[in-house]
C-alpha positions in Angstrom: -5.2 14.4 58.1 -6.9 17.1 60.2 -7.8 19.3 57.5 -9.5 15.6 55.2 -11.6 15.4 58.4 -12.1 18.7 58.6 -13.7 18.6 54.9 -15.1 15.0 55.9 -17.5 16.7 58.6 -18.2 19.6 57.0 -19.6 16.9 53.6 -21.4 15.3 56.0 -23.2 17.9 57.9 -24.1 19.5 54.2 -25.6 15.9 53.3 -27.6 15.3 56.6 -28.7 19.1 57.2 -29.9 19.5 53.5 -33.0 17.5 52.7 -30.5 15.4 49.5 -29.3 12.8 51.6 -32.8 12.0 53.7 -34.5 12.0 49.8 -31.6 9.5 48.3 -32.0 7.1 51.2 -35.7 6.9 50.8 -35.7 6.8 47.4 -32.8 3.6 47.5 -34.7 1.9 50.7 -38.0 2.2 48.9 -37.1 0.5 45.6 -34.8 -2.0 46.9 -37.7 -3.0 49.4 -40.0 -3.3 46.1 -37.6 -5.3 44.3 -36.8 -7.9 47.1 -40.5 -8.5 47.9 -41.3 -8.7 44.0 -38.2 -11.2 43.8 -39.3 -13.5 46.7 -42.6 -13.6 45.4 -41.1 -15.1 42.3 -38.5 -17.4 43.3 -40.8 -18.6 46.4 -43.8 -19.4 42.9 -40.4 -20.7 40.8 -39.5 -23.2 43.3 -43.0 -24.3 44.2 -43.3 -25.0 40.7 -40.6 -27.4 40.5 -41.0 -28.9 43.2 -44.4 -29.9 41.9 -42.6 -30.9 38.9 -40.4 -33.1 40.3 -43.2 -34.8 42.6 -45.3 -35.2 39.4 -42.5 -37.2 38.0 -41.2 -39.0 41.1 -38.1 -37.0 41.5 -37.1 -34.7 44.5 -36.0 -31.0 43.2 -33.4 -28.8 45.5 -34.1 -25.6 44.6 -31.9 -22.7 46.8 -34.1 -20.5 46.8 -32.0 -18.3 49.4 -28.5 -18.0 46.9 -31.2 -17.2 43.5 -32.9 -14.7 46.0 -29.9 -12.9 46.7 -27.8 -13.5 43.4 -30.7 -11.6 41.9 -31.3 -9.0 44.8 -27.9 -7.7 44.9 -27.2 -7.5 41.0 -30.3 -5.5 41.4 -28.7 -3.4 43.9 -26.1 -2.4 41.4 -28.3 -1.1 38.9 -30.7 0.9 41.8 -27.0 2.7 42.9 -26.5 3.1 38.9 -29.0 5.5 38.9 -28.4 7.3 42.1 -24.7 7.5 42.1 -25.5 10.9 39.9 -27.6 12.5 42.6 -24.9 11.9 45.2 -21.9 13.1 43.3 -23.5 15.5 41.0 -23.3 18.5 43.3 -20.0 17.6 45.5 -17.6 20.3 43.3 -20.0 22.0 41.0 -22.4 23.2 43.6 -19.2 24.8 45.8 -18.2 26.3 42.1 -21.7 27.4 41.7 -21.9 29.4 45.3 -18.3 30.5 45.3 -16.7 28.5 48.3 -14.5 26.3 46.3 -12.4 29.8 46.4 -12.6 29.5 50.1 -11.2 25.9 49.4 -8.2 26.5 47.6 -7.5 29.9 50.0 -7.2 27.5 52.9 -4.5 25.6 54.0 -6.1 22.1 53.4 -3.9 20.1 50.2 -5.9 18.9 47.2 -5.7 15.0 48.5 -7.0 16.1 51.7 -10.2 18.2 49.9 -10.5 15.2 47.4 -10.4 11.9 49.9 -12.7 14.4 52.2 -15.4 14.6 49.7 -15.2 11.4 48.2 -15.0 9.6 51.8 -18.3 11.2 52.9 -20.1 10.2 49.9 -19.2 7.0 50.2 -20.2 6.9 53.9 -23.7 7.8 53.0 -23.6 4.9 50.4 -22.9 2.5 53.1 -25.4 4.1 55.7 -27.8 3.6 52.7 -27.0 0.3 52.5 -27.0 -0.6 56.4 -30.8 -1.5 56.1 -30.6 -4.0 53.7 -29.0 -6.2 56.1 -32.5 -7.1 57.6 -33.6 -8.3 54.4 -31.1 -10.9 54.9 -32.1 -11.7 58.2 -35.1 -12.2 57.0 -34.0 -15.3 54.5 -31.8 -16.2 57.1 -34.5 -16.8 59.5 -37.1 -18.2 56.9 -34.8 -20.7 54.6 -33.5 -23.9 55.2 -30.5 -24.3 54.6 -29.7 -20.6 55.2 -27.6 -18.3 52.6 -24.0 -19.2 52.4 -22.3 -16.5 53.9 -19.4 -16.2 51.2 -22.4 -15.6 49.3 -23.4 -12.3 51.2 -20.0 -10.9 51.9 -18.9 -11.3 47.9 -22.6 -9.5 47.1 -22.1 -6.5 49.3 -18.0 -6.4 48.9 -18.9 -6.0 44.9 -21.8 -3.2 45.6 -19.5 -0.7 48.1 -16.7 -1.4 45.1 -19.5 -0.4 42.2 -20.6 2.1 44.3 -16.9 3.5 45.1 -16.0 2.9 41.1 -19.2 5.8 40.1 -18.3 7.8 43.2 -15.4 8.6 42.2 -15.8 9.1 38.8 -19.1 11.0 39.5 -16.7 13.3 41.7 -14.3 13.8 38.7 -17.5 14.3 36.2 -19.1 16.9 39.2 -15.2 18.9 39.1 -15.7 20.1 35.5 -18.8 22.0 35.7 -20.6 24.1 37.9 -23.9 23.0 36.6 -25.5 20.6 38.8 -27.7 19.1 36.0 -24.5 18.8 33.8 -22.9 17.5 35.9 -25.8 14.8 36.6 -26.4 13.8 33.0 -22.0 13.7 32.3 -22.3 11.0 35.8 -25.2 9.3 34.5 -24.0 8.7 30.9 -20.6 7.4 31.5 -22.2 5.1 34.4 -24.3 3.6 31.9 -21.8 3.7 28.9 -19.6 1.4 31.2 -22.8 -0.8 32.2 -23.6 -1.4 29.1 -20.2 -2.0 27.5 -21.1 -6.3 27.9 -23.8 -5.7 25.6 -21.5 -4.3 22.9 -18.6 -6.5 23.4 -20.8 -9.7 22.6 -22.2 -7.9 19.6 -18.5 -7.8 18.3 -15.6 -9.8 18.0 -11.9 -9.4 18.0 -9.3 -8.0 19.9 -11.8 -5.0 20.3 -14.8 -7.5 22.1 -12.2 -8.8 24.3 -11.0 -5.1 25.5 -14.4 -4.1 25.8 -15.5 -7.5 27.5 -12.7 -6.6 30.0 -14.2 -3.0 30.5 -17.7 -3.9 31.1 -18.5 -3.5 34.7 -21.1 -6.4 34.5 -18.4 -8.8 33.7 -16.5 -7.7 36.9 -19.7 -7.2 39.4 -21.2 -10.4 38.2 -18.8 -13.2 39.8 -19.3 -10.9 42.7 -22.9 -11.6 43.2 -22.1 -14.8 43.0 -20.1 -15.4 46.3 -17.0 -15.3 43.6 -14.2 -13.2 45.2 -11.9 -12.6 42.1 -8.8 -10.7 41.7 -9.3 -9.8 38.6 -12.7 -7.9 39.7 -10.3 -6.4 43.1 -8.0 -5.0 40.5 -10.8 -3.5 38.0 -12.7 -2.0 40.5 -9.5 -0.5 42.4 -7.8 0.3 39.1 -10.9 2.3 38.4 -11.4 4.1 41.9 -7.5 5.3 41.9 -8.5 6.9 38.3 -11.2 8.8 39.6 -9.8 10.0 42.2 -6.4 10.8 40.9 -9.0 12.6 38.0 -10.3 14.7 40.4 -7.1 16.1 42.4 -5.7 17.2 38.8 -9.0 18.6 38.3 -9.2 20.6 41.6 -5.1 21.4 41.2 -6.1 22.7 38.0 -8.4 25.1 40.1 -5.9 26.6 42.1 -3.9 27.0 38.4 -6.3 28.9 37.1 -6.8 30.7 40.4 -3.4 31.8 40.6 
């Protein structure tokens, strides 16, 4: 345990000293503030439009505009850490390969679970200090909506984006142990996060047993229900299932280090 928190603090002070993890959250805060203002806009124009609507005909519409606002907001979310998820992983093993301290790594007494978890924890931490912002935004509808967001609604949206985010972190860190090229690296993180985005797309372009194994694949069909307020097992066990992988990936990968090493 000492020597995970050991490589836990010593992630964390690389992220926070170098300029990557200052860039990532800017880059994440930015466009997630673009897309919930540009989505407000929209629903707020949507519902004024039937409410018009319904007046016109005599009817009274019930639009929730602050469950659309955040249904769409957080599945948003997903994609924005999609994209990012390879410039938080992509340097975690194959930069260290790169400058010749993963040597120092396997040389010390820390086990490969304790330099895994270590590495994978702090990533994961600046993931959810990334997300720590967004909270205001739903203050925000909180204060301005009547009736206010459920809050199933909230936890299920942010419980499915720390489990998407830990699902590419973890694969990202596997992807990251195979190379000591950075960009490599970034492009082998990037591809296989999008190959398993857009598996939904293929699957209902098929049919078959094969649809139905690459239905149950698709991370949309798993994060979806999520965004929805919809707690499911099914999505607990995909995205665990798929975190365990990763990481169990990577401590092969890294004992395969010390292999080689030796």
């Amino acid at each position: 345990m000492r020597g995970l928190y050991a490589i836990y603090r010593k992630e964390m002070t690389h992220y926070f000293v170098s300029p990557i993890a200052y860039i990532i959250a800017c880059v994440f805060l930015v466009l997630s503030g673009v897309f919930f203002n540009s989505y407000l806009v929209e629903v707020i124009k949507y519902a004024d439009e039937m409410m018009m609507q319904g007046m016109q005909m005599g009817q009274m519409t019930n639009f929730d505009v602050p469950s659309v606002m955040l249904r769409v907001f957080l599945g948003t979310i997903g994609i924005v850490i999609l994209f990012l998820t390879p410039m938080l992983t992509m340097g975690v093993y194959s930069e260290e390969r790169k400058r010749g301290t993963m040597e120092l790594l396997m040389t010390s007494p820390i086990s490969d679970a304790g330099i895994v978890l270590g590495k994978f924890l702090a990533s994961f931490t600046l993931l959810v200090i990334m997300l720590i912002p967004t909270v205001f935004y739903v203050i925000y509808i909180f204060a301005h909506s009547t009736p206010a967001a459920p809050w199933r609604l909230i936890a299920g949206g942010y419980l499915g984006v720390l489990l998407l985010g830990a699902m590419l972190l973890a694969l990202g860190s596997f992807l990251s142990s195979l190379t000591e090229n950075q960009i490599i690296s970034a492009v082998l993180i990037f591809g296989v996060s999008l190959l398993l985005w857009l598996l939904d797309i293929f699957a209902q372009s098929g049919s078959g047993s094969l649809a139905q194994s690459l239905q149950y694949a698709a991370v949309l069909q798993h994060y979806g229900p999520f965004t929805q307020g919809i707690i499911d097992t099914t999505g607990l066990v995909f995205f665990g299932t798929w975190i365990f992988f990763g990481i169990f990936l990577t401590m092969r990968s890294v004992e395969s280090m010390r292999w080689r090493r030796a």
